[in-house]
N, C-alpha and C positions, 0 to 999 in steps of 0.2 A: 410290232413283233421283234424277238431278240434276236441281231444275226450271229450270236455266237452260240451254239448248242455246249459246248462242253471240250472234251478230250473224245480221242476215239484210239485207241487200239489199229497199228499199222500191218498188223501181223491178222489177228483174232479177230477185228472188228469191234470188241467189247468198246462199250460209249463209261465214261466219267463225267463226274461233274468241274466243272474249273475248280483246281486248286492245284497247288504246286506239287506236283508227282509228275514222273516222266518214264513209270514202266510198268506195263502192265501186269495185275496181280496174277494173272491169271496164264498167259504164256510167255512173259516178260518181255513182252514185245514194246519198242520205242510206242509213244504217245505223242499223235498231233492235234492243233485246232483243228475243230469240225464246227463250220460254218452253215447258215444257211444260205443261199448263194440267192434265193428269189428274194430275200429280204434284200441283200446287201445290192439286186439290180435294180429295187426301187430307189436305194440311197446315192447310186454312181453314176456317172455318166463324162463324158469326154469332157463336156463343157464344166461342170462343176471340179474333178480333176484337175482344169486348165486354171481355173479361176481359184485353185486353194493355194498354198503358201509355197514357195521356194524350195521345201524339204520332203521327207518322208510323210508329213503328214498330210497330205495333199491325198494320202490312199489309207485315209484311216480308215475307211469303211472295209478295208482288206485287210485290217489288224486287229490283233486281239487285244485290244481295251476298250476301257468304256470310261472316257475321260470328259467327265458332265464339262459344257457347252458353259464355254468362258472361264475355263482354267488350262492352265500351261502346261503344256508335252513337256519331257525332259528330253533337250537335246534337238532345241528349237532350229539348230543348226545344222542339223543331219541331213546327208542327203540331196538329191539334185544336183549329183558332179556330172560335169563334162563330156558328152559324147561328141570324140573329135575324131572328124576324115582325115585318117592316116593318108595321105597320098605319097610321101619321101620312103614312108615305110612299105605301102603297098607296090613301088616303082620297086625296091629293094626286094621285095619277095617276090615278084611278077604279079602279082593279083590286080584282078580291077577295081574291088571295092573292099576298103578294107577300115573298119572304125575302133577308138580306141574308148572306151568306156573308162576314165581315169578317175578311180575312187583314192588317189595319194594325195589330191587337194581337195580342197573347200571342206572337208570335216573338220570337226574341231581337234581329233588327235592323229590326223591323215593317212585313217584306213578304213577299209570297210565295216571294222569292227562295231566304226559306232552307230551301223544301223540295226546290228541286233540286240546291240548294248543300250542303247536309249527304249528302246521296244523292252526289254528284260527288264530294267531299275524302273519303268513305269507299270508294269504286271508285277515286280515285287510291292512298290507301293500300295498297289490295288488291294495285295493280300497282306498288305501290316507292317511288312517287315522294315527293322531300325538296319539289318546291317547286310552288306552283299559281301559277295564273295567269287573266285574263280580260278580254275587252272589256266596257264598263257605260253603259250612259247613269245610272246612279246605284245602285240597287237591287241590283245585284249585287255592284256596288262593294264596298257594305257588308258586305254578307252574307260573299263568299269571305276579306274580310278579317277579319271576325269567326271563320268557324268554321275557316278556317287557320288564326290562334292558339291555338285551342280544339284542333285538329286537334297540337298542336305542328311548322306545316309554315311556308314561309319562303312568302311572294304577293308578286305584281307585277299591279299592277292598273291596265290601260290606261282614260283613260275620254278624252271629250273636252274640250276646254280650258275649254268655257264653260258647265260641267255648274252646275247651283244650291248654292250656296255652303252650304247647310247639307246635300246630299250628301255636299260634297267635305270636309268637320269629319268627318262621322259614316262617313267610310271611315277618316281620318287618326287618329281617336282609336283604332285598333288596332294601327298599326305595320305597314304595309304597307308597300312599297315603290311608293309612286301615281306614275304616268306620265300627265300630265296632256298629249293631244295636240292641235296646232293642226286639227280637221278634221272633221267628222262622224262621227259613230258607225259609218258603213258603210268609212267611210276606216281608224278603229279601228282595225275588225275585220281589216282585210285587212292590218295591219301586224302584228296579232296574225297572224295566216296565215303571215306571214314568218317573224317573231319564233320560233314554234314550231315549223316546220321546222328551225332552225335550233339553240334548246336543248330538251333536256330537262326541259319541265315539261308538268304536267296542267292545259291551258287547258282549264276547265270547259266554254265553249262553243263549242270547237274539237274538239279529239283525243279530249275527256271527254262530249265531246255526246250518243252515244245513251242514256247511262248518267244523266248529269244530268236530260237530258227527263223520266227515269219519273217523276222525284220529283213532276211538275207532277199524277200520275194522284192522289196523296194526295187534292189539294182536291175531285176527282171523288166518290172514295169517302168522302170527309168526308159530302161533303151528301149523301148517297144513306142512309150511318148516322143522321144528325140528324134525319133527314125522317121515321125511321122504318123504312130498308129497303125507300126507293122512290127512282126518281130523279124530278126535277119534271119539266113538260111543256116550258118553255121554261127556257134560262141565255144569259144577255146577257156575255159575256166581254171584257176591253178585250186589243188585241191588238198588240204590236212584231213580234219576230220571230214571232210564229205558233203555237208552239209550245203553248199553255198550251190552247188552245182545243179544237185535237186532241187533247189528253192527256186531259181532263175527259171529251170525248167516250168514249174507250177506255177509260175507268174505266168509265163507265158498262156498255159493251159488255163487259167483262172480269166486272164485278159481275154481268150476265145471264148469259153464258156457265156461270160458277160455280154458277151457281141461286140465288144470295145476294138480289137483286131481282127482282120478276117482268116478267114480257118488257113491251116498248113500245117508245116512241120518245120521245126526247127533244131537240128542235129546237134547235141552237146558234147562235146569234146571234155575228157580228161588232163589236167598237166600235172604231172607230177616230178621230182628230182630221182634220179635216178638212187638215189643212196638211203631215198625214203619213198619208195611209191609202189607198198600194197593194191591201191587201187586201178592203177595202172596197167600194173601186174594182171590183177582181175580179168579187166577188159582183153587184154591179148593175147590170154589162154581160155576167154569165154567162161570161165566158172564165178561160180555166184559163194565158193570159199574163199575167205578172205585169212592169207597166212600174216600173222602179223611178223614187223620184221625189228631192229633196232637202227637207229635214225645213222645214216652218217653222210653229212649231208650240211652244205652251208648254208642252205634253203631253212634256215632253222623253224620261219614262221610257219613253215609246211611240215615238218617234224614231227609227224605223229602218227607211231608205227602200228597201233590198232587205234585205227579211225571209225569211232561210233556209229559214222554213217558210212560207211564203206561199201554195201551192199546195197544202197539205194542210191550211191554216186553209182556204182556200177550200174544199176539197171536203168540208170535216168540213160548214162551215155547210150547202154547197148539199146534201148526200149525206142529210143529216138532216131538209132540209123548211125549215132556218132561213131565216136571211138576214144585212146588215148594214147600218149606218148607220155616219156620218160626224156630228162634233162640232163646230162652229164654236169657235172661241179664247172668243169670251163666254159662248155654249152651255156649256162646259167649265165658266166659274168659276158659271157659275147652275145648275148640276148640282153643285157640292163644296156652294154656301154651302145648294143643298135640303135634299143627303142634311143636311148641320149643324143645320138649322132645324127639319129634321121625325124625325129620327131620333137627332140629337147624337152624329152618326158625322164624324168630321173627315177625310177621305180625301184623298190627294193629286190634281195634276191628272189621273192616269190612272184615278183616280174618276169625277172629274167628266165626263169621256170617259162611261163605263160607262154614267150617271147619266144626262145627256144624250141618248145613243141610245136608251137602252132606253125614255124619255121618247118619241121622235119615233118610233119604233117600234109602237110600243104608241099613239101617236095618230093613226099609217099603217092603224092594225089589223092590222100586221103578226104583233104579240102579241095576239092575245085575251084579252079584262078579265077571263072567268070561270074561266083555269086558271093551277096555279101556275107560278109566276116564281120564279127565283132570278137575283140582278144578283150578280157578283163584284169586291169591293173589294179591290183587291190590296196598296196599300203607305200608310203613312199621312202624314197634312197637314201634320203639323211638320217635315217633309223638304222641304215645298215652301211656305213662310207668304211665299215671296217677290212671289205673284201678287197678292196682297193688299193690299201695302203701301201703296198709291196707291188704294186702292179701300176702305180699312175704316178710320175715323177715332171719336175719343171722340165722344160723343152731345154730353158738355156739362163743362165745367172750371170747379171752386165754389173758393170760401174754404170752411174747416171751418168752416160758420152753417149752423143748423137754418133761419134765415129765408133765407139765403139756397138753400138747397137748396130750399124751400119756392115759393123764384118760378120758381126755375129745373125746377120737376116742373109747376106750372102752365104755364110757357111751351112744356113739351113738350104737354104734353097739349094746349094750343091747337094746336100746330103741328100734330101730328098728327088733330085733327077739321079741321079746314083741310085 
């Protein structure tokens, strides 16, 4: 039996056949996979799970392809980072249990991106296509130009003009074709809108959307295996378009469904920057209108002032018991330099987002100190060392003299009991 029925209408319920469309004709409502789930619990199981590969593909039975048996995923790599017991970090925020789900290592371009980016270029291949394509505030950038080459497929990769200079190196060192535009990330997107009405490619988060999202359910079912075959009580998730926060969510719900974890709730938290969080917003005046706003905000990977999924991040957090906070621009860099100080986790600024809310959260009592936490680190800090430049300077500049090194460790050590 097939466990992929098609598309299904999120709004209307109307059912599609697979193929690359992402809105429905009928009340233009977003398009997700529709699964059959008794199919897919003959296919799963803990033990089989345990015993598949290192990566994302270890839950193909929870993904939408269909990649014939003894041929190669694109982005064999994906997947399976780190769920680590914050203890320096939990001592620092009072909590008793507190874990750090760190997706800025072990990827191939160290972010989250490239699990819906590898899940996307393998559903374009499915349906033909020579060439990808996509809107980025950086992180995606990377990733579709990376696992398009990987992929052997031709990218075009729209980002906006004043993206962080070591983004726009680590898209260029794959050979992409970068479209660097004068305009906001939401300006982008809608030229991408044009763009792909017009040729034939697989914009990953256009025409390839319902397909690309699943990949974000991986990080769900990550930490529900890590933890043991539980999901935690709370996860603080940082949030652009919306997306990633609802998918965690339905991992969760898919894993109960299954019987693979046992039943409960697990509250999702919103993070957003303050100088771009619509969604945020949402949650703390309780409406399900989402005003869009214009980004201003160093959080750039979070940069995006009408977020596609804006209304279903809302109602994942509100449906589930969570909530959300908002990160000040200084909040931000004193949440990357924590998690570095207490954890020697170097995260980019949509860390420090993460790191920051779930801080003012958890001292709202929004989070409760006595049950587990999990914060999610999406992409890493040498992407972004540019926040810093002006703010991290040498302690102290010697001659090579043991006497002199010698006044100058006395002069700190004054300075610092002073």
């Amino acid at each position: 039996m097939e466990r992929l029925k098609g598309l299904k209408c999120r709004e209307c319920g109307r059912y599609y056949p697979s193929s690359p469309i992402h809105v429905c004709e009928f009340c233009f409502g977003p398009l997700e996979v529709d699964y059959d789930y008794e199919v897919i619990a003959s296919q799963i199981s803990r033990a089989k799970i345990e015993a598949g590969p290192p990566s994302i593909w270890r839950y193909a039975p929870l993904l939408p392809l269909n990649i014939p048996e003894g041929e190669t995923h694109v982005g064999q790599a994906v997947g399976f980072t780190p769920l680590l017991r914050a203890r320096n970090l939990a001592e620092e925020l009072g909590v008793k249990e507190l874990w750090v789900k760190n997706d800025s290592v072990c990827h191939p371009t160290w972010s989250f991106k490239d699990r819906v980016v590898a899940v996307a270029i393998g559903k374009a291949k499915e349906f033909g296509f020579d060439t990808v394509a996509c809107a980025s505030t950086g992180n995606l950038a990377n990733s579709v130009a990376a696992h398009s080459a990987e992929a052997r497929l031709k990218s075009y990769i729209f980002i906006p003009a004043d993206l962080e200079r070591g983004k726009i190196i680590t898209t260029l060192i794959y050979a992409p074709t970068l479209v660097a535009v004068e305009g906001t990330y939401d300006e982008v997107n809608r030229l991408c809108a044009e763009v792909g009405d017009k040729y034939r490619w697989a914009f990953v988060n256009i025409n390839i959307r319902p397909y690309y999202a699943e990949g974000s359910k991986t990080y769900g079912y990550e930490i529900a295996e890590q933890l043991g075959w539980r999901a935690p009580a709370h996860v603080v998730v940082p949030c652009a378009g919306g997306s990633l926060i609802t998918k965690i969510a339905k991992a969760f719900k898919e894993l109960r469904l299954l019987k693979l974890i046992p039943e409960g709730r697990t509250k999702m938290y919103a993070a957003q920057a303050l100088g771009c969080g619509p969604i945020v917003t949402m949650i703390k005046k309780d409406t399900d209108v989402l005003v869009p706003v214009r980004p201003n905000t160093i959080a750039k990977s979070l940069a995006i002032g009408n977020p596609a999924d804006g209304y279903y991040a809302y109602r994942a957090a509100k449906d589930s018991g969570g909530y959300g906070e908002h990160a000040e621009d200084e909040e931000i860099i004193e949440g990357m330099q924590l998690l570095a100080r207490t954890e020697g986790i170097f995260t980019e600024t949509a860390g420090g987002v993460t790191v920051a809310a779930a801080k003012k959260l958890i001292e709202a009592g929004r989070i409760p100190r006595d049950e587990p936490i999990v914060i999610c680190i999406t992409g890493n800090g040498l992407k972004t060392p540019d926040v810093f430049y002006d703010r991290l300077s040498v302690d102290v500049t010697i001659r090579p003299s043991l006497q002199v090194f010698d006044q100058a460790l006395a002069d700190l050590k004054s300075k610092a009991a002073g």
